[in-house]
C-alpha positions as MATLAB code, in Angstrom:
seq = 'XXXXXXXXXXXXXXXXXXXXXXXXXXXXXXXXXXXXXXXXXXXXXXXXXXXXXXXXXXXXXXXXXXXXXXXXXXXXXXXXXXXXXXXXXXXXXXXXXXXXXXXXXXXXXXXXXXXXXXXXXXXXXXXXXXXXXXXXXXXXXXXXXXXXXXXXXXXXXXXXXXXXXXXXXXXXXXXXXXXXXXXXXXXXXXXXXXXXXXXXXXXXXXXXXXXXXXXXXXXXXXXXXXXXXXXXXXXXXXXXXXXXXXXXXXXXXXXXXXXXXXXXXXXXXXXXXXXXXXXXXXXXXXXXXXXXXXXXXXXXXXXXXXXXXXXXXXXXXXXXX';
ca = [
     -10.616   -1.546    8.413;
     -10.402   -5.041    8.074;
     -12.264   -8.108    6.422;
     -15.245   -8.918    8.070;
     -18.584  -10.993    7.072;
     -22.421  -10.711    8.222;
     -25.279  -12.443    7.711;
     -28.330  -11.324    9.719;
     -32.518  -11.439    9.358;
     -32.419   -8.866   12.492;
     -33.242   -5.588   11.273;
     -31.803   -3.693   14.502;
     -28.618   -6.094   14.491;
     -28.400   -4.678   10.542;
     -28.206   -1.353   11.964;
     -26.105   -1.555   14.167;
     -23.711   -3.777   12.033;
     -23.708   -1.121    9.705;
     -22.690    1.734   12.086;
     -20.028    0.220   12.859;
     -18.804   -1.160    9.542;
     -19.216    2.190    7.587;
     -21.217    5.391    8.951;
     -23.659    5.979   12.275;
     -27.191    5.272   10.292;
     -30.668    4.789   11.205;
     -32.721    2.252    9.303;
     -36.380    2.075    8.169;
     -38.287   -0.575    6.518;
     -41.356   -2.761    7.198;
     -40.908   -6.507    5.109;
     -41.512  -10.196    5.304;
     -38.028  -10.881    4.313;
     -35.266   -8.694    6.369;
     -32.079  -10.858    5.336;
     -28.810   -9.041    4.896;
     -25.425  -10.135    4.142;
     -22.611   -8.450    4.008;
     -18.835   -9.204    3.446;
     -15.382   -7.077    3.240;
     -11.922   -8.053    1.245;
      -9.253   -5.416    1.839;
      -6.706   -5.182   -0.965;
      -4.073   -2.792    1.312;
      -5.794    0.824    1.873;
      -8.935    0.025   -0.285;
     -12.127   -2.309    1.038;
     -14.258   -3.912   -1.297;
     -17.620   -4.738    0.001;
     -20.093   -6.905   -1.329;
     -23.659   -6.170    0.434;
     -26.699   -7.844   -0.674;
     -30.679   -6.547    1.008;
     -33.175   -9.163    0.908;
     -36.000   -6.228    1.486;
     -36.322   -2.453    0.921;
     -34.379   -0.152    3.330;
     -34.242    3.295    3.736;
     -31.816    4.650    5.702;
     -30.399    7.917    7.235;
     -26.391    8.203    7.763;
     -23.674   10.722    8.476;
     -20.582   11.911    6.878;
     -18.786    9.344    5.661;
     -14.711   10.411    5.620;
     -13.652    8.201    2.652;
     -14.432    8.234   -0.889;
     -17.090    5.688   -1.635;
     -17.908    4.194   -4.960;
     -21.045    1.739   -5.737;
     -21.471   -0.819   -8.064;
     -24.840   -2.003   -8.575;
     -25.368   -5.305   -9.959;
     -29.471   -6.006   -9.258;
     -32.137   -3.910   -7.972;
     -31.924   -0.229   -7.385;
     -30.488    2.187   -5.089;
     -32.182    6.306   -4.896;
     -29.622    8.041   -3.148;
     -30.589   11.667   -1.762;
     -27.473   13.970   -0.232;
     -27.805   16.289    2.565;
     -28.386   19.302    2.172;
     -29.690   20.162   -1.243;
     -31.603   17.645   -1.589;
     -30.040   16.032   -4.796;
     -31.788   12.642   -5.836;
     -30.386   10.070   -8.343;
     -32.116    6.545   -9.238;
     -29.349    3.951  -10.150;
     -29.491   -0.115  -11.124;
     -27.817   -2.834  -12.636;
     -25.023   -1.622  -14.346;
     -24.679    2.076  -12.699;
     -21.544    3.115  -10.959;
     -21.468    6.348   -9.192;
     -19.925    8.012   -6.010;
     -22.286    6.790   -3.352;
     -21.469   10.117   -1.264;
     -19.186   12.517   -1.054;
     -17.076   12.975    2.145;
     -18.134   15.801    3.505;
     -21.873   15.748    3.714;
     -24.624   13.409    5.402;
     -26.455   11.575    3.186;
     -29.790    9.313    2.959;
     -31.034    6.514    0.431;
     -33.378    3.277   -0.676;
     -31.901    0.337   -0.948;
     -34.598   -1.783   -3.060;
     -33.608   -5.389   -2.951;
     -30.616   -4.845   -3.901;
     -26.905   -6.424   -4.380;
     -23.943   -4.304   -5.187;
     -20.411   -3.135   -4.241;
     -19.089   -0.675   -2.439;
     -15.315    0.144   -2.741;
     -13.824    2.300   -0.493;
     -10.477    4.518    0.122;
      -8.844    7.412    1.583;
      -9.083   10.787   -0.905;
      -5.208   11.112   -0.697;
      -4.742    8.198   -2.528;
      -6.314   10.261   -5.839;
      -3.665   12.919   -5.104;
      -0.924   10.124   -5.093;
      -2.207    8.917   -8.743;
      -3.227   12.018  -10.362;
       0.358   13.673   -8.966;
       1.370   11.178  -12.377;
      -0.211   13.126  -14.929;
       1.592   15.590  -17.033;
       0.826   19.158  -15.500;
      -0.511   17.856  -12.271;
      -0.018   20.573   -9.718;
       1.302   18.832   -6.475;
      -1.856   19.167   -3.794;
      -5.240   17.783   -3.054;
      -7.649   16.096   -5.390;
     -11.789   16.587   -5.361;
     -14.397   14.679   -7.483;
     -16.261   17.234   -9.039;
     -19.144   15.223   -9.982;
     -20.954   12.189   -8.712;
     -20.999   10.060  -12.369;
     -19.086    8.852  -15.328;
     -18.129   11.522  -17.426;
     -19.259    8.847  -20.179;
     -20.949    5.527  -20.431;
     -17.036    4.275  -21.861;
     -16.180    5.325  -18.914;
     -18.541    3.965  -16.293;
     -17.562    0.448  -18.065;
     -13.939    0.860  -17.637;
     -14.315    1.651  -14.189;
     -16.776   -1.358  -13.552;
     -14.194   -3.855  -15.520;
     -11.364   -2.834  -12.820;
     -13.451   -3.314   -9.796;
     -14.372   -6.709  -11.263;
     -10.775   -7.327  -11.748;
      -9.738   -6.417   -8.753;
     -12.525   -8.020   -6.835;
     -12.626  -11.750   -8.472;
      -8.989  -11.877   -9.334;
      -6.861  -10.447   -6.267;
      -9.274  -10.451   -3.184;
      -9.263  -14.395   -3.367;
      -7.798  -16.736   -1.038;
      -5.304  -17.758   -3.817;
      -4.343  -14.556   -5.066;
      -0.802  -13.028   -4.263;
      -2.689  -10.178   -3.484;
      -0.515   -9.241    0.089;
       2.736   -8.612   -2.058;
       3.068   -5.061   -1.624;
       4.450   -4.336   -5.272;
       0.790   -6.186   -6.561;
      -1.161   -4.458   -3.810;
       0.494   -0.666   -4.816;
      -0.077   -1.560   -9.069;
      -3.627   -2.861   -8.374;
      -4.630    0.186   -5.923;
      -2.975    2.953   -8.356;
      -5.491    0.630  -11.295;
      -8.147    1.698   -9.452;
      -7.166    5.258   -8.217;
      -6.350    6.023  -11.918;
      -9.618    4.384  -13.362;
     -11.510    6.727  -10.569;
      -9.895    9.633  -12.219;
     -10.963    8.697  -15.269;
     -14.359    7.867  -14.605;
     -15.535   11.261  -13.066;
     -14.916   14.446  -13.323;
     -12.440   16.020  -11.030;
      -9.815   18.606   -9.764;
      -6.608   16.730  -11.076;
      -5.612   18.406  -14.006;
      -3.310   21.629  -14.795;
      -0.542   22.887  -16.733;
       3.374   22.668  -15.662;
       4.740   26.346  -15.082;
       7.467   27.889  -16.450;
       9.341   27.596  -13.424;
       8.912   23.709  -13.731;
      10.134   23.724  -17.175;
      13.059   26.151  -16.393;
      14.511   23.633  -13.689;
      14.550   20.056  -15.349;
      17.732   20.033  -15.593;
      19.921   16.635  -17.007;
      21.445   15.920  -13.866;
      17.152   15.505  -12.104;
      17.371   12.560  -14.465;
      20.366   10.960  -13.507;
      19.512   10.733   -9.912;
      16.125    9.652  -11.039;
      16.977    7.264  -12.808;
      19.600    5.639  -10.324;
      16.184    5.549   -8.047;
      14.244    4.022   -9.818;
      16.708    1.465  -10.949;
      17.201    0.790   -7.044;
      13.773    0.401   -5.998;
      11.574   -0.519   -8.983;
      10.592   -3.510   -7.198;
       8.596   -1.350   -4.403;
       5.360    0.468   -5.086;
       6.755    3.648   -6.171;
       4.559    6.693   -7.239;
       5.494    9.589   -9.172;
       5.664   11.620   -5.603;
       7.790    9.316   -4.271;
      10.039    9.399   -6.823;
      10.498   13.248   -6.995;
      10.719   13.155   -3.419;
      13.787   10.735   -3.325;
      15.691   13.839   -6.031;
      14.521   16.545   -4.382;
      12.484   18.200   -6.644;
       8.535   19.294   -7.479;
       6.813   16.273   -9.595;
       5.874   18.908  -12.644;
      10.198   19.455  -12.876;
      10.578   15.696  -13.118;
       7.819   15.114  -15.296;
       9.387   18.328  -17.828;
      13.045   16.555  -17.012;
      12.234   12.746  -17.915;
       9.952   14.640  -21.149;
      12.709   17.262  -22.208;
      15.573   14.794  -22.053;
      14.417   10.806  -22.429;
      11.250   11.651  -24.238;
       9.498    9.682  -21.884;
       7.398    9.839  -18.248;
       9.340    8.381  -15.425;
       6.229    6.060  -14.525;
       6.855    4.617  -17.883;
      10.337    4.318  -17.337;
       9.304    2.877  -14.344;
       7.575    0.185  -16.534;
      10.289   -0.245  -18.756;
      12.613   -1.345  -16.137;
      10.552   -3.920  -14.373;
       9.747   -5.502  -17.885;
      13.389   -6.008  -18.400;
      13.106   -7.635  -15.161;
      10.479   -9.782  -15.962;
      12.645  -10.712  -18.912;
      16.050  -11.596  -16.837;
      13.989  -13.690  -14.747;
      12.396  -15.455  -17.490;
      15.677  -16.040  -19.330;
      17.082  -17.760  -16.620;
      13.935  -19.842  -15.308;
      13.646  -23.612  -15.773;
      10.268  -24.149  -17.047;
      10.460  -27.224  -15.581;
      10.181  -25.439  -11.963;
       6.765  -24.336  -12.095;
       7.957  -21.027  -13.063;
       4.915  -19.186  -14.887;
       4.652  -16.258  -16.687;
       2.283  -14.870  -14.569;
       3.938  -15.315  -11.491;
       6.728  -13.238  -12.886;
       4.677  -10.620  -14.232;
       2.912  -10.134  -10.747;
       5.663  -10.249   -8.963;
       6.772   -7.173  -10.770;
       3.538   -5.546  -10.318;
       1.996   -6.237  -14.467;
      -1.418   -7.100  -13.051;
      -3.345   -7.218  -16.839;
      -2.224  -10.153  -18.718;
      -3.070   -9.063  -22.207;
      -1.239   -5.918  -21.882;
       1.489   -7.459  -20.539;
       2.024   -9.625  -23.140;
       1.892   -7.195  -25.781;
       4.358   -4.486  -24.096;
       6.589   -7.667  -23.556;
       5.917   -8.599  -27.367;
       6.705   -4.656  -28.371;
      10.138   -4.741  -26.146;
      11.113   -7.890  -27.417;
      10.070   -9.405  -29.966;
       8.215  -12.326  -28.808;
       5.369  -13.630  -26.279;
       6.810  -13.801  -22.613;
       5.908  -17.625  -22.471;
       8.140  -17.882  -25.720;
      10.955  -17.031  -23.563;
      10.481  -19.191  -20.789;
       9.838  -22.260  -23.147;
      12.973  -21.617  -25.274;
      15.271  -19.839  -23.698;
      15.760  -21.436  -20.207;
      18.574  -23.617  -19.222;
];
């Protein structure tokens, strides 16, 4: 995928457009007004769409072989699957998985502007392979909505983020470090926003074989690379052993996760490179923080305030040379 844009009032230039850019469809609809406008920012493996129907269109696709989440932010969207038939109604404010990936699907789309965010299903597995207990392996949405209206916010606040702050043409956004935090955001807000297959329970085996020594070399990894968009299965990969031992290892021994290890370290590099920054340079706190993958500024500031004792931008003001 790439980024694209359209803008069309031809109805069969719409369809095809569309067949192309997501699913083969067929579209129905009879208006006065037959304006559509579409347009695509990629932020690495994930596309975030925003489309925008001038009229009412009903429309007929096939399997779609990516997860695929909608936002709606005016008019309405019924969505019917294929084949059982089940219906939901959803407007402003609704997010919900717009299909799943292995069955056709048809829907109304009433006037409508919204966002669709899409991604390959293995990138779930990557995130979820982070959570204590997660046995290694594939990961299914079980259901099709927030588990809780908390929820369904919290995932609409990321895609915002992610939307207006890193698919601009300012943003920093093609730094792979930023591009592996901000997708892993999303993955792990996805997770949390439906129900799903990603949770289970370390085994006795796991627990038997976290030995010290799993530390040390993960440690000495992470030190090495914490500057590239490491995952938890990358991680145990690099030592050689299942992601439940390293999980029990980094628990039984540091009293910690190794993802926040993994945190730990690049905020002490975020503070060395603050320490020794000119403010006069242009230097900024957020620069810093990005470049080491910190993508929420608030929470930045108060880890960095828990670690150390002040405000990151207290450290660049009085501590450089």
């Amino acid at each position: 995928m790439e980024n694209l844009e359209f803008d069309s009032e031809d109805l069969e230039l719409t369809e095809d457009f569309l067949s192309r850019a997501y699913t083969r469809m067929a579209i129905g609809g009879d208006a006065e007004r037959t304006r559509a406008r579409v347009s695509r920012s990629m932020l690495g493996p994930v596309s975030l769409d925003d489309l925008e129907f001038d009229y009412d269109m009903s429309h007929d696709a096939q399997v779609l072989d990516r997860i695929c989440l909608c936002s709606v932010h005016a008019g309405s969207i019924v969505r019917q699957f294929f084949p059982d038939g089940e219906e939901g109604c959803f407007g402003p404010g609704d997010v919900f998985l717009y299909t799943p990936q292995d069955r056709r699907y048809a829907g109304v789309i009433r006037q409508s502007r919204y966002n669709l965010i899409m991604f390959q299903q293995d990138l779930l597995a990557r995130v979820a392979a982070t959570v204590p207990g997660r046995a290694p392996g594939p990961v299914r949405l079980t259901g099709d909505r927030p588990v809780s209206p908390a929820a369904g916010r919290q995932l609409r606040q990321t895609i915002a983020y992610l939307h207006d702050t890193l698919c601009t043409a300012e943003s920093p956004a093609h730094h792979p470090l930023l591009v592996s935090a901000a997708t892993q955001l999303l993955a792990a807000s996805v997770l949390n926003t439906f129900p799903s297959t990603a949770y289970a329970d370390p085994t006795a085996a796991d627990r038997r074989d976290a030995h010290p020594v799993t530390v040390r070399r993960a440690v000495a990894y992470i030190d090495a690379h914490a500057q590239s968009g490491l995952s938890l299965a990358d991680i145990a990969e690099a030592v050689h052993v299942s992601i439940r031992t390293l999980q029990c290892a980094f628990r039984r021994h540091l009293d910690t996760t190794p993802m926040a290890y993994l945190r730990r370290v690049r905020l002490a590099h975020v503070h060395a490179e603050l320490l020794s920054a000119d403010p006069r340079s242009g230097t900024t706190v957020t620069a810093v923080a990005a470049r080491w993958g910190f993508l929420q500024p608030g929470r930045f500031a108060a880890a960095y305030r828990a670690a150390y004792g002040r405000l990151p931008h207290e450290t660049l003001l009085h501590h450089g040379p």
